[in-house]
Jmol script that loads the backbone (N, CA, C; Angstrom):
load data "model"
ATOM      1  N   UNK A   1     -11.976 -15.316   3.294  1.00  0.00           N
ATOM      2  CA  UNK A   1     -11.310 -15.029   2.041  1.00  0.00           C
ATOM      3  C   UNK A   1     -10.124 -14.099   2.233  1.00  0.00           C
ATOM      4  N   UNK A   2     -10.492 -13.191   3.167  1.00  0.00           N
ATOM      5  CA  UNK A   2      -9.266 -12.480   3.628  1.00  0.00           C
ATOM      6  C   UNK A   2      -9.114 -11.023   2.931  1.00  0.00           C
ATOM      7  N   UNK A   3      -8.169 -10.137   2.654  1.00  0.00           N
ATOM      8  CA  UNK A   3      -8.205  -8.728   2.388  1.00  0.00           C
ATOM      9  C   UNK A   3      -6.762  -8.433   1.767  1.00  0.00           C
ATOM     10  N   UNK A   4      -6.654  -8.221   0.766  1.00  0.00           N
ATOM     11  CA  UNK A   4      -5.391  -7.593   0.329  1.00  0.00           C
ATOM     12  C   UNK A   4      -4.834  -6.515   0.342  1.00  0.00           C
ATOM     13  N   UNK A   5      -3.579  -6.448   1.163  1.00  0.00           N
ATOM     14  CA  UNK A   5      -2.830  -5.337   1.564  1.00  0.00           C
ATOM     15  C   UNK A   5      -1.514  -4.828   0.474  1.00  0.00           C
ATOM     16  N   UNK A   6      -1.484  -3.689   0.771  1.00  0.00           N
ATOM     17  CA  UNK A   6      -0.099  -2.933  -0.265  1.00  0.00           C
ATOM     18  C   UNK A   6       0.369  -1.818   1.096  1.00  0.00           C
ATOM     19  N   UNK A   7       2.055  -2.036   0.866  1.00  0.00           N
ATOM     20  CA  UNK A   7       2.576  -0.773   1.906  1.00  0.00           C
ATOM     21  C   UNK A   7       3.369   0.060   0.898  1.00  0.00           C
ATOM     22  N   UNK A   8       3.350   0.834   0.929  1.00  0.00           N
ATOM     23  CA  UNK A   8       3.925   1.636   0.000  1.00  0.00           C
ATOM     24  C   UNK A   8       5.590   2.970   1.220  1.00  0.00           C
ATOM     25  N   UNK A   9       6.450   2.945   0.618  1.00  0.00           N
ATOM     26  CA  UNK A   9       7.402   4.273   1.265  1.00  0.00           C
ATOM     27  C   UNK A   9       7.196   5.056   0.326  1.00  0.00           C
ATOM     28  N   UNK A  10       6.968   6.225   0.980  1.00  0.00           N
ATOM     29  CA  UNK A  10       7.685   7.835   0.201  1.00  0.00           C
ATOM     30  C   UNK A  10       8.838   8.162   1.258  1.00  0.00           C
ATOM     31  N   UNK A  11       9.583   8.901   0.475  1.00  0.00           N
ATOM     32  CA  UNK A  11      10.366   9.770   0.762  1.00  0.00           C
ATOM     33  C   UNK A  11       9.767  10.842   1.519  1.00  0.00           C
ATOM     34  N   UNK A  12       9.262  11.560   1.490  1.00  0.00           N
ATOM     35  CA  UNK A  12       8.573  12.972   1.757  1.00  0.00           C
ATOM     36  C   UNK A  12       6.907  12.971   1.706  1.00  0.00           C
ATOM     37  N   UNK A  13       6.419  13.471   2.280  1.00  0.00           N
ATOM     38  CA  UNK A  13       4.721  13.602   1.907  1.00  0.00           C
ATOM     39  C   UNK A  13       4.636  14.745   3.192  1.00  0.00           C
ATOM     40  N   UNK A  14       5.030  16.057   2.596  1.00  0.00           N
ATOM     41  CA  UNK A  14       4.930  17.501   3.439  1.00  0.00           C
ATOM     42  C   UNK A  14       3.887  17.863   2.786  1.00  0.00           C
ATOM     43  N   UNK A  15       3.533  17.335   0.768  1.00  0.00           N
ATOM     44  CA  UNK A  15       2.993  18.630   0.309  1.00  0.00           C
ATOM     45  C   UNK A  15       1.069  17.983  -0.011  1.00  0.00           C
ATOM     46  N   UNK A  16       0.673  18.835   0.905  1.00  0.00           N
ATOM     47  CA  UNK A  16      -0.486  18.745   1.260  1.00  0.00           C
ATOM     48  C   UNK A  16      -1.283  18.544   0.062  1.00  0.00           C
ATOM     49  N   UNK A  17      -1.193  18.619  -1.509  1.00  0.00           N
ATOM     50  CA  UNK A  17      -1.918  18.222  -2.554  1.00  0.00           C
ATOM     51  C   UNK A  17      -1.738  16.686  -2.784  1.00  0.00           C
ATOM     52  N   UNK A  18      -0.497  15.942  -2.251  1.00  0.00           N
ATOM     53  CA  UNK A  18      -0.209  14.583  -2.247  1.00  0.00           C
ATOM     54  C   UNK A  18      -1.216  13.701  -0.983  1.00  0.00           C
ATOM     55  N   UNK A  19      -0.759  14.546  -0.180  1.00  0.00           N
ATOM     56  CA  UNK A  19      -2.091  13.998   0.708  1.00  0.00           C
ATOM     57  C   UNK A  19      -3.127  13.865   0.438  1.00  0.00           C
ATOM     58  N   UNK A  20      -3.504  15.201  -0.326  1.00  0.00           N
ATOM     59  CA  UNK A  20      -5.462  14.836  -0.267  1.00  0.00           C
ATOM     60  C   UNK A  20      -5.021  13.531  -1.613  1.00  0.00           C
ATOM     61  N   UNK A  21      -5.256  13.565  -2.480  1.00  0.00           N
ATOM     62  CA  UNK A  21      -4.922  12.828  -3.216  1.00  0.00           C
ATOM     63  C   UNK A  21      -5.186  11.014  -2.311  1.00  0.00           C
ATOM     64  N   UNK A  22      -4.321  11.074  -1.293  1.00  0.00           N
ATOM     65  CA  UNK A  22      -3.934   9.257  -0.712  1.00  0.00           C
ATOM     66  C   UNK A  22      -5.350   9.627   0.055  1.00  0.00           C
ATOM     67  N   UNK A  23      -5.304  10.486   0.321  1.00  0.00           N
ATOM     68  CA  UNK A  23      -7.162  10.231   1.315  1.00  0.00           C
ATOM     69  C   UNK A  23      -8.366  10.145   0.491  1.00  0.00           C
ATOM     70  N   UNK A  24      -7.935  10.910  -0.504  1.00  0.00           N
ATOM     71  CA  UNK A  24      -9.445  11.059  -1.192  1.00  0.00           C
ATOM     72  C   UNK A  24      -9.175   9.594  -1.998  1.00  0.00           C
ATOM     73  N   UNK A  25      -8.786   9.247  -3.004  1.00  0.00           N
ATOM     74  CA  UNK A  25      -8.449   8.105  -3.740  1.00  0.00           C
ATOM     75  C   UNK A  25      -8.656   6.841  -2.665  1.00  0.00           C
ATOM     76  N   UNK A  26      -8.380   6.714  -1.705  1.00  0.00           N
ATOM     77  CA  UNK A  26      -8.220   5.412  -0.680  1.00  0.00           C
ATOM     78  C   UNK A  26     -10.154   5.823  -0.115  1.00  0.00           C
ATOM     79  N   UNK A  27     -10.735   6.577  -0.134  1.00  0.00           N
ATOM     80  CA  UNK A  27     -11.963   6.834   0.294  1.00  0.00           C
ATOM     81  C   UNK A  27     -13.074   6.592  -0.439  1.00  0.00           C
ATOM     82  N   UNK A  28     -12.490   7.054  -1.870  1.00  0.00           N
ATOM     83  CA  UNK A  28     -13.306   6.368  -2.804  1.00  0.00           C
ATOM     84  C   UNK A  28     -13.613   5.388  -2.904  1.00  0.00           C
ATOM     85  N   UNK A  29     -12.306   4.628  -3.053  1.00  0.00           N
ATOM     86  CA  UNK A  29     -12.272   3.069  -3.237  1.00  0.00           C
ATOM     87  C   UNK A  29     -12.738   2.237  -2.441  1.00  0.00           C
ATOM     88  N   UNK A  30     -13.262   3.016  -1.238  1.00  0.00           N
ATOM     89  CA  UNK A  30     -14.018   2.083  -0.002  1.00  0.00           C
ATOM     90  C   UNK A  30     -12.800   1.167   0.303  1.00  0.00           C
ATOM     91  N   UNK A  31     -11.187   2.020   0.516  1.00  0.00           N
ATOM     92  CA  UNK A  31     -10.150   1.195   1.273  1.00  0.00           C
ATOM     93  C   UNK A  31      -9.916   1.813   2.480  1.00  0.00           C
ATOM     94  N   UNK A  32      -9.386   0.569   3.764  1.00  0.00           N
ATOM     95  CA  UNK A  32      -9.125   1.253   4.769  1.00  0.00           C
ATOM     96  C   UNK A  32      -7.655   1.349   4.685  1.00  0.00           C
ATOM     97  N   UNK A  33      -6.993   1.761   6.056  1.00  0.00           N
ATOM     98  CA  UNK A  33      -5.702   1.629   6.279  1.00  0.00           C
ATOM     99  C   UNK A  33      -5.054   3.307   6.954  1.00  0.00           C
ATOM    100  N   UNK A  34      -3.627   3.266   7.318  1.00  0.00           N
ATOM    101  CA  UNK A  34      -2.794   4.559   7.374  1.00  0.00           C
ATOM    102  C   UNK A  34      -1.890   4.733   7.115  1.00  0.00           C
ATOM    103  N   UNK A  35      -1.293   6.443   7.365  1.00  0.00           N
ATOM    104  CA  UNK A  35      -0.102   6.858   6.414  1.00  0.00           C
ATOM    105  C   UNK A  35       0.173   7.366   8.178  1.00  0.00           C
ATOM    106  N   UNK A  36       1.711   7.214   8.250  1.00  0.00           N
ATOM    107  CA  UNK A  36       2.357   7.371   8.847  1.00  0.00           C
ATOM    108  C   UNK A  36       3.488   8.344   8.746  1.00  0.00           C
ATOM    109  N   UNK A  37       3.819   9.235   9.258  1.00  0.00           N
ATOM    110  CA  UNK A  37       4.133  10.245   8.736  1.00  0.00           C
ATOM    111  C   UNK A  37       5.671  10.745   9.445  1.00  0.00           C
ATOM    112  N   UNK A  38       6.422  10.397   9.105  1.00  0.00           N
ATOM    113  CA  UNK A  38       8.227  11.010   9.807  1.00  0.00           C
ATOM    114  C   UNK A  38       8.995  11.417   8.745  1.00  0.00           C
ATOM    115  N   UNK A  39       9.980  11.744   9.403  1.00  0.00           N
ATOM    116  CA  UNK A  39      10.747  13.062   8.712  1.00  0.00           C
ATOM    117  C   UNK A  39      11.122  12.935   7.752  1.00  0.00           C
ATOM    118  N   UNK A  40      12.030  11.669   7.663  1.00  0.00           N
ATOM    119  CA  UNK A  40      12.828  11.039   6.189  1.00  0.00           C
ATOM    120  C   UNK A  40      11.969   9.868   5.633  1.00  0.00           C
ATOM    121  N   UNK A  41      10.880   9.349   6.040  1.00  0.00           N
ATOM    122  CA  UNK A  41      10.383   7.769   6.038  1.00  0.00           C
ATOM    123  C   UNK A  41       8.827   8.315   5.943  1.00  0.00           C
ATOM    124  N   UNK A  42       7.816   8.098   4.934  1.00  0.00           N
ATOM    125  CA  UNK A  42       6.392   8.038   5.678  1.00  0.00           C
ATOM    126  C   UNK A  42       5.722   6.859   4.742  1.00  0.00           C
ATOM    127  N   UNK A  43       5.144   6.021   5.627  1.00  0.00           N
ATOM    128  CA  UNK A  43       4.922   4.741   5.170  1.00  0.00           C
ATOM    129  C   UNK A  43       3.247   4.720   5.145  1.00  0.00           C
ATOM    130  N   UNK A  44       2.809   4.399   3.704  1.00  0.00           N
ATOM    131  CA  UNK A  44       1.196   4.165   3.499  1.00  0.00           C
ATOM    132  C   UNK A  44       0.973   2.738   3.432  1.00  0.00           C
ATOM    133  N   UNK A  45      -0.087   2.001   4.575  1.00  0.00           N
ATOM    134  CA  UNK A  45      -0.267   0.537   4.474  1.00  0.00           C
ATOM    135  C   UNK A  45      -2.141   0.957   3.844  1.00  0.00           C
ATOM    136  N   UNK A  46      -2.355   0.445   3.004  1.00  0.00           N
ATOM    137  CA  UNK A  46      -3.813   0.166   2.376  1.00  0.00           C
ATOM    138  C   UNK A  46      -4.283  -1.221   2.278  1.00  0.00           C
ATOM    139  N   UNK A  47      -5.601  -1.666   2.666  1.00  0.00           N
ATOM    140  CA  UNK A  47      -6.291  -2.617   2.711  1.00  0.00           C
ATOM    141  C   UNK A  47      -7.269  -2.583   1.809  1.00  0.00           C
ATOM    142  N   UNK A  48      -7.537  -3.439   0.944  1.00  0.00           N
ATOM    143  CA  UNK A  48      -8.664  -3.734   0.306  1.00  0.00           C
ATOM    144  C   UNK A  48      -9.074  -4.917  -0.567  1.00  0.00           C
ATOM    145  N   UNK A  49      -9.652  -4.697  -1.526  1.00  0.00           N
ATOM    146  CA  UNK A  49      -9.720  -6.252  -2.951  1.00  0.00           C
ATOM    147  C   UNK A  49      -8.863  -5.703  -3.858  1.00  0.00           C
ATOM    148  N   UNK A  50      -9.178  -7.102  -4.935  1.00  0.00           N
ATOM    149  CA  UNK A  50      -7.906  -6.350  -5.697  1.00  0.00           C
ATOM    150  C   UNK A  50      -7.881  -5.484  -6.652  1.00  0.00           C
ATOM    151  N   UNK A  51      -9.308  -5.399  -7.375  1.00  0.00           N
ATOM    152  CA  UNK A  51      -9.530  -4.135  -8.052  1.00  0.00           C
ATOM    153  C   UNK A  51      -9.600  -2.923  -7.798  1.00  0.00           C
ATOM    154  N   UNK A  52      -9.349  -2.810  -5.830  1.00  0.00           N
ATOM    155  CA  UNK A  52      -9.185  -1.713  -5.617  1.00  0.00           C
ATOM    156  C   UNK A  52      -7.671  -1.500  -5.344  1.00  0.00           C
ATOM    157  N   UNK A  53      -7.006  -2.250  -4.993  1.00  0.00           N
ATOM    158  CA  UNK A  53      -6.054  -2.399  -4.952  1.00  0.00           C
ATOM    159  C   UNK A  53      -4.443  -2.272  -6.492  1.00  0.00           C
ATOM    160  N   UNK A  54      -5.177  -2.628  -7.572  1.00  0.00           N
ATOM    161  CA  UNK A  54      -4.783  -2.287  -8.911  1.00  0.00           C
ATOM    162  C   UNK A  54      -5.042  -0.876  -9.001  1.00  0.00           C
ATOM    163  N   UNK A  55      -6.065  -0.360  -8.734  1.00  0.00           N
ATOM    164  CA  UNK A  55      -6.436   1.195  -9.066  1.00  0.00           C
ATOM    165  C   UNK A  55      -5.532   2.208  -8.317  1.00  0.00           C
ATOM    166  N   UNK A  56      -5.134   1.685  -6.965  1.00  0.00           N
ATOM    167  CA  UNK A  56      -4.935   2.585  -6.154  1.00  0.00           C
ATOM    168  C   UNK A  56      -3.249   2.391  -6.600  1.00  0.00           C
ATOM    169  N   UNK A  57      -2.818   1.218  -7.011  1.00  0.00           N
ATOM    170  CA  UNK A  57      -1.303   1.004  -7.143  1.00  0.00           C
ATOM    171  C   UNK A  57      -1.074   2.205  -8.109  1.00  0.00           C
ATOM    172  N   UNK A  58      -2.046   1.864  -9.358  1.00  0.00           N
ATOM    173  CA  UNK A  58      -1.724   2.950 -10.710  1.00  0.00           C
ATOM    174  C   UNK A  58      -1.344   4.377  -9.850  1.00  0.00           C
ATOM    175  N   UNK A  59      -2.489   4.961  -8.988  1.00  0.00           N
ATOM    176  CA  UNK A  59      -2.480   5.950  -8.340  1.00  0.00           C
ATOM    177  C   UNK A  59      -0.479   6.100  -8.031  1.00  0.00           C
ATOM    178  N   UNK A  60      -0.331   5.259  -7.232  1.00  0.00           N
ATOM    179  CA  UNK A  60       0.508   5.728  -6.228  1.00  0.00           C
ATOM    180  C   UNK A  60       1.913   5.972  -6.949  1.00  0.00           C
ATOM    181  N   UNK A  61       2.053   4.473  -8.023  1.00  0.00           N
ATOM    182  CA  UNK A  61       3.298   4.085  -8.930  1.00  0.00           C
ATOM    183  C   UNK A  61       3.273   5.299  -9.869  1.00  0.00           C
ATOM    184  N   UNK A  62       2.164   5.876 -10.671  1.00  0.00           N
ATOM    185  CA  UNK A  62       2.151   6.344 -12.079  1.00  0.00           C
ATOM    186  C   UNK A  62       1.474   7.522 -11.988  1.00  0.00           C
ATOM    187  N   UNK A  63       0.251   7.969 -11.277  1.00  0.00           N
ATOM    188  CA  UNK A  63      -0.345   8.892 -11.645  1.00  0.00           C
ATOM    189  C   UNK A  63       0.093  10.134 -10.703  1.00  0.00           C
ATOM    190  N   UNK A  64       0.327  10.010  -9.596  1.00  0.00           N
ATOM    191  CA  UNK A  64       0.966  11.084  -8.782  1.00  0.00           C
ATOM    192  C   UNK A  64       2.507  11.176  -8.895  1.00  0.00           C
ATOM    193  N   UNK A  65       2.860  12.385  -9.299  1.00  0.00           N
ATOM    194  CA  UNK A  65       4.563  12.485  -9.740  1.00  0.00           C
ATOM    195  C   UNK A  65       4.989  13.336  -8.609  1.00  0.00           C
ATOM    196  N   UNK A  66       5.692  12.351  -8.298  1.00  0.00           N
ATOM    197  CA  UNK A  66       6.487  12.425  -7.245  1.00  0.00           C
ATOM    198  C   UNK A  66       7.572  13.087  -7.436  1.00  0.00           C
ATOM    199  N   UNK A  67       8.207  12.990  -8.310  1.00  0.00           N
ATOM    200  CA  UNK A  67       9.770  13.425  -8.562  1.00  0.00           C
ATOM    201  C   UNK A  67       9.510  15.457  -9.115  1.00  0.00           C
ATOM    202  N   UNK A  68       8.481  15.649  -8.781  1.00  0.00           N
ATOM    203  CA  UNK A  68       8.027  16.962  -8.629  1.00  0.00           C
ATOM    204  C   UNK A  68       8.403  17.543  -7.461  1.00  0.00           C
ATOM    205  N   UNK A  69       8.645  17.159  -6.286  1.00  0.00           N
ATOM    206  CA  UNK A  69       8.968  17.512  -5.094  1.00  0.00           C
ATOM    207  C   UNK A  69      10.586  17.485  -4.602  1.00  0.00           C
ATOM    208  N   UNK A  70      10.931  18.311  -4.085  1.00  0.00           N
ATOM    209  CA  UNK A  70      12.535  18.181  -4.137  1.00  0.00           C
ATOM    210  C   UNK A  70      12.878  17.922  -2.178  1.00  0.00           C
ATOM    211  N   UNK A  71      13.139  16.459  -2.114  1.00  0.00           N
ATOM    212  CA  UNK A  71      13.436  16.888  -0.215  1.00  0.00           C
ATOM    213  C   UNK A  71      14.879  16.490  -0.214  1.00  0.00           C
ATOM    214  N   UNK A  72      14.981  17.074   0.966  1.00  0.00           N
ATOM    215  CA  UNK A  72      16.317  17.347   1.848  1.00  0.00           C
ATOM    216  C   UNK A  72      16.576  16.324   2.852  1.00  0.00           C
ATOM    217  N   UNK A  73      17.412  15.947   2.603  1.00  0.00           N
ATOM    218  CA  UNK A  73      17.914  14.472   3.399  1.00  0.00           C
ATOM    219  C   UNK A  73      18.911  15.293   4.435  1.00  0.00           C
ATOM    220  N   UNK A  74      18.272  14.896   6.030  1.00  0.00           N
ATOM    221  CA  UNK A  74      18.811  15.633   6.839  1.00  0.00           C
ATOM    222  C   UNK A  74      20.495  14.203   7.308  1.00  0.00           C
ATOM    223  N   UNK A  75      21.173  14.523   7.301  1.00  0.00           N
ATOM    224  CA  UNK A  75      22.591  13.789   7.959  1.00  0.00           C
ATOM    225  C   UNK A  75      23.682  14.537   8.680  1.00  0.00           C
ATOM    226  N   UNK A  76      23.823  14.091  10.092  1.00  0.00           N
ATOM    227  CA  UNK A  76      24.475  14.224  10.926  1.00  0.00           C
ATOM    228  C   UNK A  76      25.936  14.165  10.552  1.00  0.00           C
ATOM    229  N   UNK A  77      26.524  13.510   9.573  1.00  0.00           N
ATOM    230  CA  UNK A  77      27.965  13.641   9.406  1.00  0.00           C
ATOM    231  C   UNK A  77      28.047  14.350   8.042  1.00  0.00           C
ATOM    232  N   UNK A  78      27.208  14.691   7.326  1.00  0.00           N
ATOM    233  CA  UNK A  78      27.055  15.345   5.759  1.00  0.00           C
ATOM    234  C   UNK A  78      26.483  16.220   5.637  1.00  0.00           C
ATOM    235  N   UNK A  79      26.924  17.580   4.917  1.00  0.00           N
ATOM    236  CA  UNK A  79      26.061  18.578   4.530  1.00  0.00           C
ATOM    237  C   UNK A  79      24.749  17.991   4.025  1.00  0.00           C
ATOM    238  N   UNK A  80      23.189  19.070   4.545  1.00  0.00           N
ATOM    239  CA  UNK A  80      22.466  18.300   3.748  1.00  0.00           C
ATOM    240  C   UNK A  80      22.327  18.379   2.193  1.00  0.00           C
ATOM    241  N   UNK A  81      21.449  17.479   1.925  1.00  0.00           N
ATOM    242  CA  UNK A  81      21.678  16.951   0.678  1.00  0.00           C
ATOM    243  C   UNK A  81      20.142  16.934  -0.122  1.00  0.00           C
ATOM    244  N   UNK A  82      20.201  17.246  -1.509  1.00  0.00           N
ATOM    245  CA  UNK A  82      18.630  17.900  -2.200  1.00  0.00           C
ATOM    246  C   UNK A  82      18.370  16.075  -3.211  1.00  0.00           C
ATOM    247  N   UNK A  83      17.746  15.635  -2.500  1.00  0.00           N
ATOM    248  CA  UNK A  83      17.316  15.028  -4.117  1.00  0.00           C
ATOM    249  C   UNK A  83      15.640  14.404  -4.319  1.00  0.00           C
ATOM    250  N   UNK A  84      15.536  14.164  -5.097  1.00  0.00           N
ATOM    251  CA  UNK A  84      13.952  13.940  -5.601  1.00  0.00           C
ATOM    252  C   UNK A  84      12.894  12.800  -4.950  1.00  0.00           C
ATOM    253  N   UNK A  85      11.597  13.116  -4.443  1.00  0.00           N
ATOM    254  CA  UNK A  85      10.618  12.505  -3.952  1.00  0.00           C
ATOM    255  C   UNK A  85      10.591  10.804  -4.647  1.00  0.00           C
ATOM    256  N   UNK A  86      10.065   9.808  -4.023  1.00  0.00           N
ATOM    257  CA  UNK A  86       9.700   8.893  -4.780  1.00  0.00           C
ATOM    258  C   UNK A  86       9.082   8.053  -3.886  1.00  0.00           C
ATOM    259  N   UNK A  87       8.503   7.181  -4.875  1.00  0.00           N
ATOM    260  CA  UNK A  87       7.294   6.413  -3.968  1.00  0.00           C
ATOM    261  C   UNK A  87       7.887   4.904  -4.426  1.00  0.00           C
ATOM    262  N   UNK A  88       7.507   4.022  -3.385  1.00  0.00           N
ATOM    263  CA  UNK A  88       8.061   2.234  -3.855  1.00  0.00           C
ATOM    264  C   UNK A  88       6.765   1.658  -3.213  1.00  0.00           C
ATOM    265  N   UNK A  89       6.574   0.385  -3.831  1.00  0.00           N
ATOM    266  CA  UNK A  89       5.821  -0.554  -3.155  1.00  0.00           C
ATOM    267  C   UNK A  89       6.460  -1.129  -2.630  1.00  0.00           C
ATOM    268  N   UNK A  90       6.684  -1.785  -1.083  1.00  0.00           N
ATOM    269  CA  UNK A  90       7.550  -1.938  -0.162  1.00  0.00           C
ATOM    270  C   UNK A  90       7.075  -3.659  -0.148  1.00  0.00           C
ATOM    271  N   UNK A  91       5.449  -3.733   0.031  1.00  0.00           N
ATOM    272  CA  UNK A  91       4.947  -5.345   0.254  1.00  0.00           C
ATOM    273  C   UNK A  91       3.808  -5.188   0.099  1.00  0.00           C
ATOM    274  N   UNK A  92       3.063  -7.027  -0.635  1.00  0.00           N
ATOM    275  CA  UNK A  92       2.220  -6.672  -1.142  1.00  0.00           C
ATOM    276  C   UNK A  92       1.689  -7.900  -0.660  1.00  0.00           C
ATOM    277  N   UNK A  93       0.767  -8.380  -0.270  1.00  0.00           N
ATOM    278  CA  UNK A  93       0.053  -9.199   0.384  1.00  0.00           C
ATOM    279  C   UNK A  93      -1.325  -9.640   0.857  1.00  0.00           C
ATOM    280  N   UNK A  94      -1.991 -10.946   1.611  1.00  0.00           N
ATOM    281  CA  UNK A  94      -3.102 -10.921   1.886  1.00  0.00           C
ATOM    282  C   UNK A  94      -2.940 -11.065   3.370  1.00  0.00           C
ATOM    283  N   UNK A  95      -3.987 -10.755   4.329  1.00  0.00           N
ATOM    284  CA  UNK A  95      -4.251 -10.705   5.117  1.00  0.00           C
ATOM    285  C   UNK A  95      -5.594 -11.178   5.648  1.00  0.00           C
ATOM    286  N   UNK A  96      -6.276 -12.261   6.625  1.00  0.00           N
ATOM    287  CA  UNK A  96      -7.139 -12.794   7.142  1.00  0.00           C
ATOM    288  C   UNK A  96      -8.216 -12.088   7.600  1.00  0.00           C
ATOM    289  N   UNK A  97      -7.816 -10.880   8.193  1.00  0.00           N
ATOM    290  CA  UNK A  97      -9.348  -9.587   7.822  1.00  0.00           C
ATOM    291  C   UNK A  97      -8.487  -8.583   8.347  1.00  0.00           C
ATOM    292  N   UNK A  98      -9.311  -7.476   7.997  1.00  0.00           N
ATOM    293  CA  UNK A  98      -9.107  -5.896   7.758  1.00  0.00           C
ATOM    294  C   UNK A  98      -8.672  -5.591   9.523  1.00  0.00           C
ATOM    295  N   UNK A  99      -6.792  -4.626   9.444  1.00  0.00           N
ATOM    296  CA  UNK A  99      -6.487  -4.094  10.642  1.00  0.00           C
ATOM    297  C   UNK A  99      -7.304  -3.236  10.719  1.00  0.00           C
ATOM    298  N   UNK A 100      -7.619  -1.875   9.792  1.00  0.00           N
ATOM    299  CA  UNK A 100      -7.773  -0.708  10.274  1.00  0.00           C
ATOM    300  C   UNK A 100      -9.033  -0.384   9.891  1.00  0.00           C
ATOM    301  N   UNK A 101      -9.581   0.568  10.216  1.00  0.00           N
ATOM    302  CA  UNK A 101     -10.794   1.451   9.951  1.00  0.00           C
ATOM    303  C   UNK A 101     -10.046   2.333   8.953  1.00  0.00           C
ATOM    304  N   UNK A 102     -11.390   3.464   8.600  1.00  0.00           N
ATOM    305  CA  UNK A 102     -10.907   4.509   7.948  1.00  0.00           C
ATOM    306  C   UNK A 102      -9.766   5.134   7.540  1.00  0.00           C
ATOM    307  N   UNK A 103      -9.506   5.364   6.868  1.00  0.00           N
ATOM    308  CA  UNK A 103      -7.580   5.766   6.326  1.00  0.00           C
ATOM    309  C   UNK A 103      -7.859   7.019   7.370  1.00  0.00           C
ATOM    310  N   UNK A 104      -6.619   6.857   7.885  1.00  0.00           N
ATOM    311  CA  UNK A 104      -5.781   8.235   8.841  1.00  0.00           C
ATOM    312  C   UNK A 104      -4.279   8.511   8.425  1.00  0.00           C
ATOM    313  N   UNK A 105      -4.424   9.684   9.205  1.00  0.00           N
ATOM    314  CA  UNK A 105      -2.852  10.232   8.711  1.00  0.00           C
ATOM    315  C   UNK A 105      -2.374  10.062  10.499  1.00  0.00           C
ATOM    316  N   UNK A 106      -1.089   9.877  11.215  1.00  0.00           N
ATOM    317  CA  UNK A 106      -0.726  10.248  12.094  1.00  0.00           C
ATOM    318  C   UNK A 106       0.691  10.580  11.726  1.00  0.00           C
ATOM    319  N   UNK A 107       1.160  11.833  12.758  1.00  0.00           N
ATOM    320  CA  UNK A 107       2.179  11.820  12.580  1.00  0.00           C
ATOM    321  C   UNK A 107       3.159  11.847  13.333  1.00  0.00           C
ATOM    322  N   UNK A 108       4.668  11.490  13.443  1.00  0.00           N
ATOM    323  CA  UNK A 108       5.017  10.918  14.799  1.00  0.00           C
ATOM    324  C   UNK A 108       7.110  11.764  14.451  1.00  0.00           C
ATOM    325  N   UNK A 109       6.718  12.341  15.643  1.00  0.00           N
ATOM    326  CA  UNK A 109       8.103  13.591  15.418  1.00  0.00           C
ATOM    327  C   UNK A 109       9.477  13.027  16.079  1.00  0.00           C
ATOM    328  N   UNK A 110       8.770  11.909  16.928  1.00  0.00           N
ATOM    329  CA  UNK A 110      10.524  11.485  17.432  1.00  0.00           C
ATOM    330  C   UNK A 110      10.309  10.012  16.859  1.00  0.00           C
ATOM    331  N   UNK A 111      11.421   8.924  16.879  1.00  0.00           N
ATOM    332  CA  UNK A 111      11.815   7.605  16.631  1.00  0.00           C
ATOM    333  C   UNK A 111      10.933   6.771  16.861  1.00  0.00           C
ATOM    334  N   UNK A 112      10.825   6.949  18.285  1.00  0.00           N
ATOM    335  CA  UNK A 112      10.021   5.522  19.409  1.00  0.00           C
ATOM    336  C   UNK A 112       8.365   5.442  18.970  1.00  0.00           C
TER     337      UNK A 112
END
end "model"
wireframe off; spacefill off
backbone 0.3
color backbone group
């Protein structure tokens, strides 16, 4: 039957009440998956059905306010620059069975 996936971008996810939040909510729901974590980019992929998958969207789209957080867009040819957190659903899809185990956070400080 297979497993339905959502990837979600933020902008920012430094502030540690947003985190617990994607762990605890994705734990509940008995979803797996991870958040990936870089400087300008941190990307959440979640696996599950779709009622968990509706719940967790509300979560991510509506119930956590994002635009509460103010980050700094670092650029090499531009002073930096202040503007507001936000979250997108990037892709939304099924998948033939579950990549990951348990939701993790990693986080990864250079490019490669």
């Amino acid at each position: 039957m297979g497993v339905n996936v959502s990837v979600y971008r933020i902008k920012d996810l430094s502030n540690q009440a947003k985190k617990f939040k994607i762990e605890t909510n994705a734990k509940q729901l008995f979803m797996t998956g991870i958040v990936i974590i870089f400087r300008d980019c941190c990307v959440v992929v979640v696996e599950g059905g779709p009622k968990q998958q509706k719940k967790y969207r509300r979560l991510m789209m509506h119930r956590i306010k994002w635009e509460e957080d103010i980050v700094r867009t670092y650029d090499d040819t531009v002073d930096n620059k202040e503007e507001a957190n936000s979250c997108k659903l990037v892709w939304e899809g099924k998948a033939p069975k579950r990549s990951f185990g348990e939701i993790k956070f990693r986080q990864f400080p250079m490019e490669k």
